[in-house]
C-alpha positions in Angstrom: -66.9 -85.9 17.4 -69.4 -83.3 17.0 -66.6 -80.9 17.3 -64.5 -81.6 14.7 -67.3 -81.5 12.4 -68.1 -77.9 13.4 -64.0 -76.6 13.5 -64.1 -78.5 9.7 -67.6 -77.2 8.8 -66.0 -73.6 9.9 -62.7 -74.2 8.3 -64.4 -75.0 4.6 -65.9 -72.2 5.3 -63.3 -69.6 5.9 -61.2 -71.3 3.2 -64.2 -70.6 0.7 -64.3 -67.1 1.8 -60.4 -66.8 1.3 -60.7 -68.2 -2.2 -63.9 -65.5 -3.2 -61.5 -62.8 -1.7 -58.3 -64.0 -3.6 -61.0 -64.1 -7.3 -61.8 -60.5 -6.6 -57.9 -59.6 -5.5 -57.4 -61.5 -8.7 -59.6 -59.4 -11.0 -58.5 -56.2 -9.7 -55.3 -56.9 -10.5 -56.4 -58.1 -14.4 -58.3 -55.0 -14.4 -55.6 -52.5 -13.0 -53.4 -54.1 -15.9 -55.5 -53.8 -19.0 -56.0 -49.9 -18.0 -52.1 -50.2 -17.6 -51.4 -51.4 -20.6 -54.2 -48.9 -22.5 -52.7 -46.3 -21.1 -49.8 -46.9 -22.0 -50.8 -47.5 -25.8 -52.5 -44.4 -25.7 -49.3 -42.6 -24.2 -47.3 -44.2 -27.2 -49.6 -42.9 -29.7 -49.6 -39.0 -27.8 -45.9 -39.3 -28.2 -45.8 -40.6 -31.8 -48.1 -37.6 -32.5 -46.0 -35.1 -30.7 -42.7 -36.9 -32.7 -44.7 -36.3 -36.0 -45.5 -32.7 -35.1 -42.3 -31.9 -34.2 -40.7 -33.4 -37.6 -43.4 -31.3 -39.5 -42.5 -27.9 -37.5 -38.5 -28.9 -37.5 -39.0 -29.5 -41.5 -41.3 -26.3 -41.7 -38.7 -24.4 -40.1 -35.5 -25.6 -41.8 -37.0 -24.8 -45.2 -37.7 -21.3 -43.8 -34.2 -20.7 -42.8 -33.2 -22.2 -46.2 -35.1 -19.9 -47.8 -33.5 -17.0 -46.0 -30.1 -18.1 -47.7 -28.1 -15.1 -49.8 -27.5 -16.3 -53.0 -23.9 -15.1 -52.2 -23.1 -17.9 -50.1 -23.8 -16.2 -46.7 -25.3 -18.7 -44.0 -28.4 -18.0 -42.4 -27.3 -19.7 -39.0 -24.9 -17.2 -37.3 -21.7 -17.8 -35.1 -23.7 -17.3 -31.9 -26.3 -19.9 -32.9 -23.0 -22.5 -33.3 -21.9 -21.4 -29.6 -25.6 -22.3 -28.6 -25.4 -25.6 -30.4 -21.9 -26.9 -28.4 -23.2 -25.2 -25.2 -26.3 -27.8 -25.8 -24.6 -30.4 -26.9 -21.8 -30.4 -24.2 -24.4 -29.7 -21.3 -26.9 -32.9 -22.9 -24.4 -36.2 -21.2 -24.5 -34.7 -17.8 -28.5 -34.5 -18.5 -28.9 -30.9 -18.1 -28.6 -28.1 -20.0 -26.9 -24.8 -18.8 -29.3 -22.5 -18.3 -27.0 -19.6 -18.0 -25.1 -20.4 -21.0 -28.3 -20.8 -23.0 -29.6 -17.3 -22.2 -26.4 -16.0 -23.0 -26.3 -17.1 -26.1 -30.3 -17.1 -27.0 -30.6 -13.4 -25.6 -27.3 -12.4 -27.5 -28.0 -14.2 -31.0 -31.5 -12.8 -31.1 -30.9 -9.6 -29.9 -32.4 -10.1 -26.8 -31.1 -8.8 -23.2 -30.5 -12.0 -21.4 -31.2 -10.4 -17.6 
């Protein structure tokens, strides 16, 4: 009889040791999720930032090439920069873009050497 006791006295034991070891496996886990979910708000609120600075500078820039306009009609965006645009936009559904094709036409529309 005495040996049951001690085989229950240890297994009341172990099993209060299991459950102090699955409360701090438990509160790791809460922890590792608020800093998950934090960083993830503060990843959303870099990328609205980075959206917002982007609209500014895209809004900045299209008034610029407004500007540049001739009064006689003549468009600012030349017949390279369309070629650039459908080399983009063709290249953007397999999820890259050429990179040969966009130096091509990059390098030749401004002027540039593209090797």
């Amino acid at each position: 009889m005495l040996w049951n006791a001690k085989i229950i006295a240890y297994c009341v034991k172990f099993a209060n040791a299991m459950v102090d070891g699955l409360r701090q496996v438990l509160t790791y886990a809460q922890q590792s999720r608020e800093r998950a979910n934090y960083e993830q708000a503060a990843l959303a609120d870099r990328m609205q930032e980075y959206r917002q600075q982007m609209d500014q500078e895209n809004q900045r820039s299209f008034s610029h090439v407004d500007s540049l306009a001739a009064g006689d009609g003549i468009q600012a965006v030349g017949r390279s920069s369309h070629k650039l645009i459908e080399a983009v936009m063709q290249s953007t559904p397999r999820g890259q873009v050429g990179s040969q094709q966009f130096q091509q036409f990059s390098g030749s529309h401004w002027g540039l050497s593209s090797k």
